[in-house]
C-alpha positions in Angstrom: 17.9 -7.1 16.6 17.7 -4.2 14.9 18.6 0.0 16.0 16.2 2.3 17.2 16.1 5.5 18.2 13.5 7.1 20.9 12.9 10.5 21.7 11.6 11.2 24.8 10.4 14.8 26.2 10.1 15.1 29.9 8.3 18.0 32.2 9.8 21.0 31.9 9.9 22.1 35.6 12.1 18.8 36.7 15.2 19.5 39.1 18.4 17.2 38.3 18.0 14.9 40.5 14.4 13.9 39.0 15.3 14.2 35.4 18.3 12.1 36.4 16.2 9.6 37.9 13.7 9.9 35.4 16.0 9.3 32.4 18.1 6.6 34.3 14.6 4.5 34.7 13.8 4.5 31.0 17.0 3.2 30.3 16.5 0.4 32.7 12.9 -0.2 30.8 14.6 -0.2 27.4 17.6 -2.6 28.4 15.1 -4.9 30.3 12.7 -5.1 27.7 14.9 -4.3 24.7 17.8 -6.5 25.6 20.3 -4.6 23.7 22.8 -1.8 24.8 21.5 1.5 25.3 22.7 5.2 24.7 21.2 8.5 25.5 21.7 12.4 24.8 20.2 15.0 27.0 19.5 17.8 24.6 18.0 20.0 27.3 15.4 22.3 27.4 13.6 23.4 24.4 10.3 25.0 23.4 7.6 22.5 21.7 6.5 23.5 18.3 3.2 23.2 19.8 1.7 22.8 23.9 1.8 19.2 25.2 -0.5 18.9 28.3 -0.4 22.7 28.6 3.3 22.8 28.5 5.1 24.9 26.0 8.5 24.2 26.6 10.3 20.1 27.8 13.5 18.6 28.5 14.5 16.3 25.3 16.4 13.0 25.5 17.7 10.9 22.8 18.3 7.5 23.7 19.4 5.3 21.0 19.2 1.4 21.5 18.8 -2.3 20.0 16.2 -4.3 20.5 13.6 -7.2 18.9 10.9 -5.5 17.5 8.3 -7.4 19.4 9.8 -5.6 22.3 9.2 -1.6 21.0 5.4 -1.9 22.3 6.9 -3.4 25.7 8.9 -0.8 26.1 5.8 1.9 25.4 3.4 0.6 27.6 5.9 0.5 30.2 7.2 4.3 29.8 3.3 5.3 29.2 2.5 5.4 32.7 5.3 7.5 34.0 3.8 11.1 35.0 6.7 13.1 33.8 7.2 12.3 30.7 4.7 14.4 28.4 5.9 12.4 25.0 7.9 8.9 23.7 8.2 8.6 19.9 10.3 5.6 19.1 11.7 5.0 15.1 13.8 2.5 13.2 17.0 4.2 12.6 17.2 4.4 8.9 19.6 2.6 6.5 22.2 5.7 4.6 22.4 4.7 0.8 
């Protein structure tokens, strides 16, 4: 198993109860698929360094999580399809020296 990090931007224009939902069901998809416990940050609303699906601005979440690597594309194709989230980047968290 091995730490990861994903950082996922939702639609800007979700109320609290959708962005709840929204982030609680890709927690469910990464401990599911991933296996491993998961964490997440709500960083709120901030504006893109550059339009996403004509949006300028999007709700950021960190979610930070173990999981087999064969599982990080499970996880994306599952996440893919979900309309309110404009972007997923996932990366290895990083060893300090």
């Amino acid at each position: 198993m091995k730490d990861y990090e994903a950082m996922c931007i939702f639609k800007p224009q979700l109320d609290e109860e959708k962005l709840d939902n929204e982030i609680n069901a890709v927690e469910k998809t990464i401990k599911t698929q991933g296996k491993g416990n998961v964490t997440f940050d709500n960083w709120g609303k901030r504006t893109l360094a550059y339009p996403i699906k004509k949006f300028n601005e999007g709700i950021y979440v960190n979610y930070q999580f173990t999981a087999l690597p064969l599982s990080i594309t499970k996880i994306k194709a599952a996440v893919k399809h979900r309309t309110n989230i404009l972007r997923l980047i996932i990366f290895t968290k990083g060893r300090s020296k």
